[in-house]
Backbone as JSON, one array per atom type, in Angstrom:
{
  "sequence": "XXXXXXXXXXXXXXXXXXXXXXXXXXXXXXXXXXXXXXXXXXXXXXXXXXXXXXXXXXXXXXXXXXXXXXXXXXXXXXXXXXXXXXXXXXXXXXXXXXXXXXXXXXXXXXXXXXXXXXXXXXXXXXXXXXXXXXXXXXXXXXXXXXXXXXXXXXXXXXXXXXXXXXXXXXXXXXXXXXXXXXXXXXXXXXXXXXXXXXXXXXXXXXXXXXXXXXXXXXXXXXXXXXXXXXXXX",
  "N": [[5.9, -16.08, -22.68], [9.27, -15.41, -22.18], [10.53, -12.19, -20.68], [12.78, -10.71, -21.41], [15.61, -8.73, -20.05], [18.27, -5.55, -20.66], [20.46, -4.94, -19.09], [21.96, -2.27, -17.15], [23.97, -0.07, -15.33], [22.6, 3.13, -13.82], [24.39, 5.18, -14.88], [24.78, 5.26, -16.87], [22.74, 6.23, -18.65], [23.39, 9.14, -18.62], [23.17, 12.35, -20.35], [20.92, 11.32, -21.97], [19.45, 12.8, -23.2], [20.2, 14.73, -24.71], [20.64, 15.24, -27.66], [19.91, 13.9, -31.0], [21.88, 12.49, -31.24], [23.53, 11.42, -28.91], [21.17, 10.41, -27.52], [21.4, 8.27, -29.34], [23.94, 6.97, -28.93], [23.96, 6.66, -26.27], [22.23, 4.61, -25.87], [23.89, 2.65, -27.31], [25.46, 2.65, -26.03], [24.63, 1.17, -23.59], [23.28, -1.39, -24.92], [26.21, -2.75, -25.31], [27.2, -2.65, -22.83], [25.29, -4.2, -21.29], [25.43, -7.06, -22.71], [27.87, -7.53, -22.71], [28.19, -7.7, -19.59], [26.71, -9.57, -18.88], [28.11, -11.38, -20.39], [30.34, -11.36, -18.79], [29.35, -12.74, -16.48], [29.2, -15.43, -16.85], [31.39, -17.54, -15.45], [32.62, -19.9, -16.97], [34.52, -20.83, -20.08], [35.87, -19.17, -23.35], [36.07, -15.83, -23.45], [34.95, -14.77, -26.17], [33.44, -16.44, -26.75], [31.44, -16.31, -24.95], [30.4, -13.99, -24.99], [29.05, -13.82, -27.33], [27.24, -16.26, -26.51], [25.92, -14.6, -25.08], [24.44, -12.81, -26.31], [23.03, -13.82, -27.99], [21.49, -15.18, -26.14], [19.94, -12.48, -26.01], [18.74, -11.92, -28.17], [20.73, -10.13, -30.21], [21.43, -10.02, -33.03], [24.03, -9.71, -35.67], [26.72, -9.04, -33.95], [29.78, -7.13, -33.2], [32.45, -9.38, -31.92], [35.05, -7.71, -30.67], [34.29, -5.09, -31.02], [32.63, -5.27, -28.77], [33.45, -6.33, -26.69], [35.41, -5.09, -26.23], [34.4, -1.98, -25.63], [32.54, -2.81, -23.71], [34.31, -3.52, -21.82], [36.08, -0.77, -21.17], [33.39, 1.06, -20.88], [32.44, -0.64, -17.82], [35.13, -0.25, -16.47], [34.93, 2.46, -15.85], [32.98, 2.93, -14.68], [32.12, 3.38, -11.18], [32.64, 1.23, -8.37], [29.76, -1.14, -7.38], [27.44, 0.06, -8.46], [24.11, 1.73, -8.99], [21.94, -0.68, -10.46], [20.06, -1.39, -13.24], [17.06, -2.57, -15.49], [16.04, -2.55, -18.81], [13.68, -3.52, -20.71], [14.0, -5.55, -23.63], [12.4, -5.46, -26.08], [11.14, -2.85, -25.51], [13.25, -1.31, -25.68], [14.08, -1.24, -28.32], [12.6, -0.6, -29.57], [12.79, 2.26, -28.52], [15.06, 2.43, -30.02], [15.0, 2.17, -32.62], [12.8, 3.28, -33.61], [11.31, 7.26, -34.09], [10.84, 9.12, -31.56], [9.28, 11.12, -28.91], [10.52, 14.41, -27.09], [9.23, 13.93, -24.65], [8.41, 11.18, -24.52], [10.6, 10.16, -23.89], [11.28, 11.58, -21.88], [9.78, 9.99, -19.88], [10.98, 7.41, -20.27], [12.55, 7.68, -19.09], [12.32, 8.61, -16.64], [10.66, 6.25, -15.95], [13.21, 4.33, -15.82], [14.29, 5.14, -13.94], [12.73, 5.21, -11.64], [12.42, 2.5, -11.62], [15.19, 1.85, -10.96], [15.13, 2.65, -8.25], [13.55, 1.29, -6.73], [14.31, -1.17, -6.76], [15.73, -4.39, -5.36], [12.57, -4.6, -3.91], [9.72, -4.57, -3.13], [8.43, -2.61, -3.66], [8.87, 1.11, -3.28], [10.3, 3.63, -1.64], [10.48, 7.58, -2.94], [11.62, 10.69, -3.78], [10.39, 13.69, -5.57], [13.42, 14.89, -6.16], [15.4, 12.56, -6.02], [14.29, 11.09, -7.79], [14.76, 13.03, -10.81], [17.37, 13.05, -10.28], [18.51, 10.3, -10.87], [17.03, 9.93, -13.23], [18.69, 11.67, -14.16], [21.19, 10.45, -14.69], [22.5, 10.08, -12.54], [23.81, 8.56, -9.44], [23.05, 9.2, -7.01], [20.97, 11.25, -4.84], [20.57, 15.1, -5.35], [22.02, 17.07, -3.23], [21.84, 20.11, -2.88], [19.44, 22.85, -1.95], [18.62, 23.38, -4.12], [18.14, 22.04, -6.13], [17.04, 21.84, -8.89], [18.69, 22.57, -10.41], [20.69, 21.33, -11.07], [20.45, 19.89, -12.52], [20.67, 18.78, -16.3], [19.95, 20.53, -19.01], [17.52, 20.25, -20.72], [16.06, 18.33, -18.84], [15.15, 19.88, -16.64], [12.85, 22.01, -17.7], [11.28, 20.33, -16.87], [10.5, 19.84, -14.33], [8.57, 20.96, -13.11], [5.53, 21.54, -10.82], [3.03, 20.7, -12.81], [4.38, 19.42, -15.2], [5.58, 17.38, -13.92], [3.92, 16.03, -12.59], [2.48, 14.99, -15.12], [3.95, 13.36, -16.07], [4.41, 11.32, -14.15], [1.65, 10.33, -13.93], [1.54, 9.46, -17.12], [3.37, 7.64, -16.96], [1.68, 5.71, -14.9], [-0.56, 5.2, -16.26], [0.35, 3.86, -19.03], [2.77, 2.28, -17.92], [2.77, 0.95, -16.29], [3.42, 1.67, -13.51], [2.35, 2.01, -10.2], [1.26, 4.32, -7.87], [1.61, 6.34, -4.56], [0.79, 9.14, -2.44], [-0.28, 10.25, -0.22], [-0.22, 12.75, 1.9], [2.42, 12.1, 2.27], [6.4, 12.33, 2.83], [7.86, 12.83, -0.03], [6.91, 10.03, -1.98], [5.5, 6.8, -2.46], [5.86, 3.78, -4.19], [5.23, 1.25, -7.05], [5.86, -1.74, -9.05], [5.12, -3.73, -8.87], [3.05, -4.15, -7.25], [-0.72, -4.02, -6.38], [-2.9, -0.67, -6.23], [-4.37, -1.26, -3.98], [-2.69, -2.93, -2.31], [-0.49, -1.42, -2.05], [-1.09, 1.08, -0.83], [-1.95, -0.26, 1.6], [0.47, -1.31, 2.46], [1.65, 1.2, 3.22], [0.22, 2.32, 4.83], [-0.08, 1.08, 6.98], [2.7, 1.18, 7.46], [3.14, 4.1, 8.27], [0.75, 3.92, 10.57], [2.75, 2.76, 12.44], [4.62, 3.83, 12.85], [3.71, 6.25, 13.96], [2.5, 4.77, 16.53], [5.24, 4.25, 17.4], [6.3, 6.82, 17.44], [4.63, 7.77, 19.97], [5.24, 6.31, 22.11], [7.94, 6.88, 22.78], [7.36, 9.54, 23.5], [5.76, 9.61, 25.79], [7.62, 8.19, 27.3], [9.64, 10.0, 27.39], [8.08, 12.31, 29.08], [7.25, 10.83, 31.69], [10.04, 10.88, 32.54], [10.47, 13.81, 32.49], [9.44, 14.35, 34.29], [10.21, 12.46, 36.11], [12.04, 13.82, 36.96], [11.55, 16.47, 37.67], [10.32, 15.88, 40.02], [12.37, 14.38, 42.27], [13.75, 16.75, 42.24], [15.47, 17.79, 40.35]],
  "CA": [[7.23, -15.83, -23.23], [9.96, -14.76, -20.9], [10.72, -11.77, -20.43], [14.15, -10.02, -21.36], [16.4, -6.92, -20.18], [19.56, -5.43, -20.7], [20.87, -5.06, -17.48], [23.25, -1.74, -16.98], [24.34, 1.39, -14.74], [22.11, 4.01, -13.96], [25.03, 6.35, -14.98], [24.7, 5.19, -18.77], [21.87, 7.0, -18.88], [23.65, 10.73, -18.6], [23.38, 13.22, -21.4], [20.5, 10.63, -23.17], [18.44, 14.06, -24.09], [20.84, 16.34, -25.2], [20.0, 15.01, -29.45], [19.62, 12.21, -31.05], [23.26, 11.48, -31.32], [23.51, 11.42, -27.42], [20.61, 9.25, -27.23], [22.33, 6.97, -30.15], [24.79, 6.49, -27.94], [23.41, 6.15, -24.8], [21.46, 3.26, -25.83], [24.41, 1.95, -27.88], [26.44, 1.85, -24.89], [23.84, -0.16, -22.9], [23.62, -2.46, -25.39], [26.92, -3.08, -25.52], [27.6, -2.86, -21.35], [24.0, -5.47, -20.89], [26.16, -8.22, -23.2], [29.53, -8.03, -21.69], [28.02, -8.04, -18.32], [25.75, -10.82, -19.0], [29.16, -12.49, -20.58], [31.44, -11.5, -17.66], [28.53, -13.08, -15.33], [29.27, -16.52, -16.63], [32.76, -17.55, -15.93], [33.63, -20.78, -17.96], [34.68, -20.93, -21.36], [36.68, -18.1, -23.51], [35.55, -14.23, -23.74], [34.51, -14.28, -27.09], [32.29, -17.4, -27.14], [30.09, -16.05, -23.72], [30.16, -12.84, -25.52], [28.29, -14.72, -28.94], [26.29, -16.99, -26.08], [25.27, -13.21, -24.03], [24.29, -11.94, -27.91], [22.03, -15.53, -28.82], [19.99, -15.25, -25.18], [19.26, -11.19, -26.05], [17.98, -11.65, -29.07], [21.38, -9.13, -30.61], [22.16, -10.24, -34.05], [25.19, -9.3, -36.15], [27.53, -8.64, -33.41], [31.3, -8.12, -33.41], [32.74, -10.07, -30.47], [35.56, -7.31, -30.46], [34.03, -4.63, -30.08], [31.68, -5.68, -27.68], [34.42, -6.54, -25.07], [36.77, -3.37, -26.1], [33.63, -1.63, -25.47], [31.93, -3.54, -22.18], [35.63, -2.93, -20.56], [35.71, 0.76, -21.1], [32.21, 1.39, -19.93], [32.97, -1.09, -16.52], [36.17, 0.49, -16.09], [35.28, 3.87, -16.04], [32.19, 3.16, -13.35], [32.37, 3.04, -9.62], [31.97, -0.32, -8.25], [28.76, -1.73, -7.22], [26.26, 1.14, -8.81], [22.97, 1.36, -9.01], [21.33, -1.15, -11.95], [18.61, -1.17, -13.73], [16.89, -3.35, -16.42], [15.2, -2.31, -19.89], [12.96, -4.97, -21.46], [14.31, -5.9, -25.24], [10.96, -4.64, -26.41], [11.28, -1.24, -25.43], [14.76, -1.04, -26.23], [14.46, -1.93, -29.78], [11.33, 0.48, -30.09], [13.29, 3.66, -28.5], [16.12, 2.54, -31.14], [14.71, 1.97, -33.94], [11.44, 4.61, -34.0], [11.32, 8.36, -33.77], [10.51, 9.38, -30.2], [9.54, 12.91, -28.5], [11.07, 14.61, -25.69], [7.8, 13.34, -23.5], [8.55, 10.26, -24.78], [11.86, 9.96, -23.52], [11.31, 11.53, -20.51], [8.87, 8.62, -19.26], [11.47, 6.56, -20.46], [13.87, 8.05, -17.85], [11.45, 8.63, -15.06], [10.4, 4.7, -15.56], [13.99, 3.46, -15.16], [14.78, 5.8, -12.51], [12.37, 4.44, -10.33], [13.1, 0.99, -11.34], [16.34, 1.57, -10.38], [15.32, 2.9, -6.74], [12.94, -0.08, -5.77], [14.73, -2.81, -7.11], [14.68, -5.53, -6.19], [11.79, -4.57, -3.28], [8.42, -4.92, -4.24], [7.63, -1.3, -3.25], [9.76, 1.87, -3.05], [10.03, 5.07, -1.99], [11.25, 7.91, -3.42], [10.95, 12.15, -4.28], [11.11, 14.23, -7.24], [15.19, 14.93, -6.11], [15.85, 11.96, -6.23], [14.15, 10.06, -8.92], [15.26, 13.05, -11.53], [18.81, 12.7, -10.52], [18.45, 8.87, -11.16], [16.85, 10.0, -14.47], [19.9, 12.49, -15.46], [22.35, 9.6, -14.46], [23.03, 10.36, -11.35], [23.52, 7.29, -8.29], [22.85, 9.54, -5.63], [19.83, 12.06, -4.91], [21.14, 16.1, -4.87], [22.35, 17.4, -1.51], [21.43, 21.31, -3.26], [18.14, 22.45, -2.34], [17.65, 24.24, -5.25], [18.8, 20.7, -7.26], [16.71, 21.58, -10.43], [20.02, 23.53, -11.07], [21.91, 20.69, -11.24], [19.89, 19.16, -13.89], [20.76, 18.68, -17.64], [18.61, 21.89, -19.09], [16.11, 19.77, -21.03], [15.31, 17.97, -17.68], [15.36, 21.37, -15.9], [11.95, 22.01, -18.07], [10.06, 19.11, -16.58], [10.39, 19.5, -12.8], [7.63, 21.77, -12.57], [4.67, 20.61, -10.35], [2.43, 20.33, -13.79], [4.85, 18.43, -15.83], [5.63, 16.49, -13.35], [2.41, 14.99, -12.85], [1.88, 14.58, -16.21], [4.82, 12.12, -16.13], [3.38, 10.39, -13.42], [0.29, 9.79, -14.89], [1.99, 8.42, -18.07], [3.74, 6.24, -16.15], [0.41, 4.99, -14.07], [-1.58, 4.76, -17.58], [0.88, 3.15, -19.38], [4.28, 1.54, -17.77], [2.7, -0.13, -14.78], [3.26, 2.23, -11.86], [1.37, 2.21, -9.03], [2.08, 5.79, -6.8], [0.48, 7.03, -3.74], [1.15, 9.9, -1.77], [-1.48, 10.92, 0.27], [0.14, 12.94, 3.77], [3.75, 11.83, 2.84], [7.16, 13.16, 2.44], [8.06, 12.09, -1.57], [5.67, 9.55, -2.91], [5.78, 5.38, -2.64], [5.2, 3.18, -5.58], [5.37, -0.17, -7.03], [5.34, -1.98, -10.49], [4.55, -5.03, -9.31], [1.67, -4.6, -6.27], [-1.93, -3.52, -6.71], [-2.73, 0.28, -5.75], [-4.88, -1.07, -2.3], [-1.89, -3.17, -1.3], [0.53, -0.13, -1.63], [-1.57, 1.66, 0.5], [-1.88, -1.17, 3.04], [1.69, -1.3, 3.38], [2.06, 2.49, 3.27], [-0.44, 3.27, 5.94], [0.59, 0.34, 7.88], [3.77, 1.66, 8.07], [2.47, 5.01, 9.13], [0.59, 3.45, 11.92], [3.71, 2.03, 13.32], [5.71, 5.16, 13.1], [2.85, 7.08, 15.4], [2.67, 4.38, 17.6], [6.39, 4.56, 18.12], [6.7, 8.2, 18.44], [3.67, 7.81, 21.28], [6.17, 5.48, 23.07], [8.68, 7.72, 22.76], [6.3, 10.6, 23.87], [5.44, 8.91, 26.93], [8.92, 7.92, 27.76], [10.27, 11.45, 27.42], [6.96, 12.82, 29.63], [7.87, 10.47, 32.67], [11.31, 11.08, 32.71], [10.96, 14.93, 33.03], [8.55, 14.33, 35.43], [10.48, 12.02, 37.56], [13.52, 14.29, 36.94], [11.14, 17.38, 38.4], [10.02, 15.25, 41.36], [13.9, 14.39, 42.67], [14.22, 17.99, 42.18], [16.9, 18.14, 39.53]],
  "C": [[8.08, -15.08, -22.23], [10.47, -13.51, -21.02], [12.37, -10.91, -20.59], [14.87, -9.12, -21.23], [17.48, -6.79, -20.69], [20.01, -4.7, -19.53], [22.27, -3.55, -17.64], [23.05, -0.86, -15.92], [23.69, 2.49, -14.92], [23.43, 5.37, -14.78], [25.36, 6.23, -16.54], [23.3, 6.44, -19.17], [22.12, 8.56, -19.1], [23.78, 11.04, -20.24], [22.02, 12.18, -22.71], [19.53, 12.15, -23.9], [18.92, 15.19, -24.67], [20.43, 16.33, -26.69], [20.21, 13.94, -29.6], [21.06, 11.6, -31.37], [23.73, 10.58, -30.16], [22.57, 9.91, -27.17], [21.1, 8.08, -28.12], [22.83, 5.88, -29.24], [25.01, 6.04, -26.19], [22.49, 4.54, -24.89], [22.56, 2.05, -26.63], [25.31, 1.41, -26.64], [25.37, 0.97, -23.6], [23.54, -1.34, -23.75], [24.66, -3.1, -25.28], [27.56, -3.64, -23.69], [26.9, -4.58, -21.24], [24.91, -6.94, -21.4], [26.94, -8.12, -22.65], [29.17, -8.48, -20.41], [27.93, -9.39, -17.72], [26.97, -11.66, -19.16], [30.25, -12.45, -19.51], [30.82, -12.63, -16.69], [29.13, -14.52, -15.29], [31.15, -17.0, -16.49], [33.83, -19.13, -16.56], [32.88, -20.52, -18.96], [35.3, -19.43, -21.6], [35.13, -16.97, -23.49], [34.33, -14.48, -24.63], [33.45, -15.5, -27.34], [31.13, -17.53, -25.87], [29.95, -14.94, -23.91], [29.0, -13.23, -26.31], [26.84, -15.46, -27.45], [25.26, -15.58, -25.2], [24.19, -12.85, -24.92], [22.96, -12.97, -27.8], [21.0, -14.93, -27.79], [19.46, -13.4, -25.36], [18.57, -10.91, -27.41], [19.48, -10.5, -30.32], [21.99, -10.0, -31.95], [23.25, -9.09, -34.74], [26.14, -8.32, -34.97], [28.94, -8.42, -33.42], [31.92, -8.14, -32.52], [33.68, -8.86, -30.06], [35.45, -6.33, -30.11], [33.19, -4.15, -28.99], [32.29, -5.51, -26.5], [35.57, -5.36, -25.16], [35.36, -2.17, -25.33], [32.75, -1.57, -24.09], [32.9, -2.86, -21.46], [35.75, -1.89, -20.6], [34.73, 1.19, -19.99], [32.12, 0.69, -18.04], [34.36, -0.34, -15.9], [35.99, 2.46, -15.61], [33.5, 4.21, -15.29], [32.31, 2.91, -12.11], [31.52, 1.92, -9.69], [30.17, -0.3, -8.19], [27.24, -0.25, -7.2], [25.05, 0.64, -9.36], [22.54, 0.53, -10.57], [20.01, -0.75, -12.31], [18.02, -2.24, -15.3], [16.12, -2.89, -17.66], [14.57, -3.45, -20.7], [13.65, -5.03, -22.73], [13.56, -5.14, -25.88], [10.85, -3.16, -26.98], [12.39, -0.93, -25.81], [14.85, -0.84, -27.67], [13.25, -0.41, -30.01], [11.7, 1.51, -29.46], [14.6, 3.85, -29.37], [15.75, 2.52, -32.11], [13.85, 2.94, -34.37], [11.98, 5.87, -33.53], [10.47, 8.39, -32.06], [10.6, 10.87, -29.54], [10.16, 13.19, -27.16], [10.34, 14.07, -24.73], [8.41, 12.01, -23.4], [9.55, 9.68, -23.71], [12.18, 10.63, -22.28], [10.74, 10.29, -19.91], [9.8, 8.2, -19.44], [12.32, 6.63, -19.19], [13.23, 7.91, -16.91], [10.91, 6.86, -14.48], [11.94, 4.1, -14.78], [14.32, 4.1, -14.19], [14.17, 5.03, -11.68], [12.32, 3.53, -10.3], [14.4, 0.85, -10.39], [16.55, 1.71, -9.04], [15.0, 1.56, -5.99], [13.82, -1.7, -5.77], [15.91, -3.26, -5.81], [13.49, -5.32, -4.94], [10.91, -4.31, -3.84], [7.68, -3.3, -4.43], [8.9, -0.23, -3.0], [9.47, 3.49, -2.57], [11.0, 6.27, -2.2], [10.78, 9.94, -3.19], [11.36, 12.57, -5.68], [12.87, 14.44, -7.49], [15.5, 13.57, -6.47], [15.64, 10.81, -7.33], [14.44, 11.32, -10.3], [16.47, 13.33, -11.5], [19.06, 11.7, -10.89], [18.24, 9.2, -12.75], [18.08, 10.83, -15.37], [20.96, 11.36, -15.52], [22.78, 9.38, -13.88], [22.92, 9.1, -9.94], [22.74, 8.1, -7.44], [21.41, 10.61, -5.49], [20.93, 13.47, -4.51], [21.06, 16.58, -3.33], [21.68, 19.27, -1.9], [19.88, 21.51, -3.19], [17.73, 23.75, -3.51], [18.78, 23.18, -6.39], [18.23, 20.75, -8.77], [17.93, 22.04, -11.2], [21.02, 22.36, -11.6], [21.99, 19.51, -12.2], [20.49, 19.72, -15.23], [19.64, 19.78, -18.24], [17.32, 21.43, -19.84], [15.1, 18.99, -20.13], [14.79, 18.91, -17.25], [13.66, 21.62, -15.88], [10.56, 21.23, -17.23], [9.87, 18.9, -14.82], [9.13, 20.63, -12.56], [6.51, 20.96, -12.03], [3.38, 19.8, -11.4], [2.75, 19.43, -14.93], [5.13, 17.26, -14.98], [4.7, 15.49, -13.21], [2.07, 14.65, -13.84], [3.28, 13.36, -16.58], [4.01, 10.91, -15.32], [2.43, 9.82, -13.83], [0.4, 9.13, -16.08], [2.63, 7.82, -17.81], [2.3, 5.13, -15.7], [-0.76, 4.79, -15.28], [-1.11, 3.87, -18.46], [2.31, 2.87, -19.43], [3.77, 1.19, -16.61], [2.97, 0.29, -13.49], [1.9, 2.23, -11.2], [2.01, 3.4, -7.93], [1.16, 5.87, -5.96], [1.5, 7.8, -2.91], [0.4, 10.89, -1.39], [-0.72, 11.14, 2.0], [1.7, 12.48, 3.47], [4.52, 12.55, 2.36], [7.6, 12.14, 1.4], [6.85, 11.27, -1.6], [6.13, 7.84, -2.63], [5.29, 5.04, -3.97], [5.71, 2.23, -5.86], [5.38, -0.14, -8.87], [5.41, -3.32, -10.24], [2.98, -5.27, -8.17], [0.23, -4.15, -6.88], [-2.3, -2.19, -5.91], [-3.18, 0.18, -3.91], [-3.57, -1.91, -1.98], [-0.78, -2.36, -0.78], [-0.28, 0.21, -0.66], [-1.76, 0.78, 1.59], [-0.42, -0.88, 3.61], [2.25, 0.11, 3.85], [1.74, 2.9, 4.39], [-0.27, 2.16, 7.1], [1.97, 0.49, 9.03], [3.77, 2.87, 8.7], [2.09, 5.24, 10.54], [1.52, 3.43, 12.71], [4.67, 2.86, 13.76], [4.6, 5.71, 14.32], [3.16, 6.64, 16.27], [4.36, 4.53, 18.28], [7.15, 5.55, 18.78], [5.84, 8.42, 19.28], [4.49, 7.66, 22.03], [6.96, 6.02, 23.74], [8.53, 9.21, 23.76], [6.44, 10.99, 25.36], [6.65, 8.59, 28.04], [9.64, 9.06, 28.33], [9.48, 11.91, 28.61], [7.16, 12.83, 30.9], [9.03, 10.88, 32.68], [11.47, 12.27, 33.15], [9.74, 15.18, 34.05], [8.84, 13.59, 36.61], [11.67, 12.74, 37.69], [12.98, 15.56, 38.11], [10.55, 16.73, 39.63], [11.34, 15.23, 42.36], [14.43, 15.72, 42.55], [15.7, 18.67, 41.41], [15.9, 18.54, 38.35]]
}
């Protein structure tokens, strides 16, 4: 069976943990962005009948075409162009709208699309804690502050510690399909579609290739002030 998201703007995501009105609305307005998008994407025929055809392929009954597209245009209007996406399965969507859900809960939820939203569409990504929970508050960019937990939403704030943290991680890598490694690096790589030995192939592959280049480099530099001290300059 195929597979379905709703396709929006990491920056829908801001304020989803403040209560459950917040999150309401944070998921109401990705519903509502994912259809318009989907209906802007195609461009024959009117608005309101690739609005209805956006609705049919997501599975979104009782829609109303109006304000879907009063709604879509707002939320597009009022993001900078070409920002980061991200996709939520139907699935999960419907089951963080419809059921009760705990703060844990709903962190994973954030920390998953965050780092969807870094790798995509590469099969492998990498990332750090700055920058995948600025992705998770809403944020495009990773903080320039190095004391960035500050600049977190205060129920995030909670969760950057090195013990919660990992315990995200790990409910990610038990159940949402990450694959992480970060053995010797700066931030962490990870995948959700490779297998944990091919991450590390490509990880320590790439590793390799960095040494060898700063050898090169090394070597290059070495001679040079060695033929510079020969010529006596």
């Amino acid at each position: 069976m195929e597979q379905k998201y709703f396709n929006f703007p990491i920056q829908l995501l801001h304020g989803f943990l403040i209560d459950e009105a917040h999150c309401e609305r944070c998921l109401r307005n990705i519903l509502h962005y994912a259809i318009y998008h989907r209906a802007r994407s195609h461009e024959s025929g009117e608005i309101g009948d690739r609005i209805k055809d956006a609705a049919d392929y997501l599975s979104v009954c009782n829609i109303t075409i109006k304000t879907i597209k009063q709604r879509g245009e707002q939320l597009m209007d009022s993001i900078p162009e070409r920002p980061p996406m991200v996709g939520i399965g139907t699935k999960i969507f419907w089951d963080f709208r419809n059921n009760e859900k705990s703060d844990f809960e709903k962190v994973c939820l954030l920390a998953f699309l965050a780092l969807k939203s870094i790798n995509l569409p590469q099969p492998y990504g990498k990332a750090d804690n700055n920058f995948m929970f600025a992705r998770m508050a809403g944020f495009p960019v990773r903080f320039k502050n190095r004391d960035w937990q500050k600049e977190l939403p205060e129920k995030l704030q909670e969760y950057t510690t090195r013990w919660k943290t990992t315990k995200i991680i790990e409910e990610l890598e038990l159940n949402w399909g990450l694959v992480y490694y970060a053995h010797y690096t700066r931030g962490f790589y990870f995948s959700f579609s490779m297998t944990l030995d091919d991450l590390v192939l490509q990880v320590e592959k790439r590793r390799k290739s960095k040494r060898q280049k700063d050898l090169k480099i090394k070597k290059k530099e070495a001679r040079e002030r060695v033929i510079r001290a020969l010529n006596g300059q």
